[in-house]
N, C-alpha and C positions, 0 to 999 in steps of 0.2 A: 881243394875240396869243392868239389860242385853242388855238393847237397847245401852245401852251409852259403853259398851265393843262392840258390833261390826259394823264393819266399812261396806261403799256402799256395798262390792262387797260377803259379807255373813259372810268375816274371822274376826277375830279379830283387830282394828284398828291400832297395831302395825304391824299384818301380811301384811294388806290393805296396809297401807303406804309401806312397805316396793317391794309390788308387783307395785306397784304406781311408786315407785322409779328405779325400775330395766326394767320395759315397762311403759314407760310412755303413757298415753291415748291417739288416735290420734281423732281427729274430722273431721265427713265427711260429708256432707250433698249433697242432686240431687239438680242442678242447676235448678234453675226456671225464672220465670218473674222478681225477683225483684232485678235480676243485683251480682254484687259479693260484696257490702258493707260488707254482715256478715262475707264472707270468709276473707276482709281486716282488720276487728276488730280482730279476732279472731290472723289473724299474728301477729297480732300490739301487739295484748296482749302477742306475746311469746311463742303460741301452736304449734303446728304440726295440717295441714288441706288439708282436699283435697274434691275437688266439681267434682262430676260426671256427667255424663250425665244418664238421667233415663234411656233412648234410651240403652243404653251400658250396664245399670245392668241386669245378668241375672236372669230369672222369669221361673218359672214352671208352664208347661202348667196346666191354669183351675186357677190359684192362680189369683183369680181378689178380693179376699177382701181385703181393703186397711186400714189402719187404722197403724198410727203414732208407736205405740208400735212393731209391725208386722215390718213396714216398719224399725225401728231400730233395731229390733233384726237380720236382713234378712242384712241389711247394714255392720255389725259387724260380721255377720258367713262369709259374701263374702269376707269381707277385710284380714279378719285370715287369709282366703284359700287364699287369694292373686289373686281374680277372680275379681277384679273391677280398670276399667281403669278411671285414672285422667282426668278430661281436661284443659285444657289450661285458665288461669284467666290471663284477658288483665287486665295491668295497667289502671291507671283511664285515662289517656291520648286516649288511644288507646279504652277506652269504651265509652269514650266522641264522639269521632273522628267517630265510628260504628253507634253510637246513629243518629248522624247530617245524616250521609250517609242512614239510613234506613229512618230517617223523609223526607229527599230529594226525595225519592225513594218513597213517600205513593202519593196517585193521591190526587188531588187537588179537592174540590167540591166549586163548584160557585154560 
């Protein structure tokens, strides 16, 4: 069975693991709406992680097709060249504390 000799990355799953072992994976993902929970899971399990701003990734002008596969291969060539800047992930204290300040801050309908 060929498929069960090789590993995610194309080599062999002795070569994989052992590339696995020497750089280990880092996880990144563009900050959105739904807050830093996954970026918190993701610590919690033990990874290495870092959340972008989209604003801050660079794009090639006319490149507006978007699609998940695109958008991860594009996140993983920026991160190698070392061209994507982290942002700042507030403890849950300080996201709570944000959250209360911006609902205070929404106008009121009567």
């Amino acid at each position: 069975m060929l498929a069960s000799k090789v590993g995610c990355c194309g080599l062999s799953n002795s070569l994989c693991h052992s590339a696995v072992a020497i750089h280990p994976p880092h996880r990144i993902y563009e900050a959105g709406p739904t807050g830093y929970g996954l970026y918190r899971q993701i610590v919690e399990l033990g990874h290495d992680c870092m959340v972008v701003a989209p604003s801050l990734v660079p794009k090639r002008a006319g490149d507006r097709v978007k699609t998940n596969r695109r958008d991860a291969m594009s996140l993983a060539r920026l991160h190698r060249a070392g061209a994507l800047t982290a942002v700042w992930v507030p403890d849950e204290a300080h996201e709570a504390i944000r959250d209360l300040v911006r609902l205070a801050k929404r106008p009121t309908t009567r």
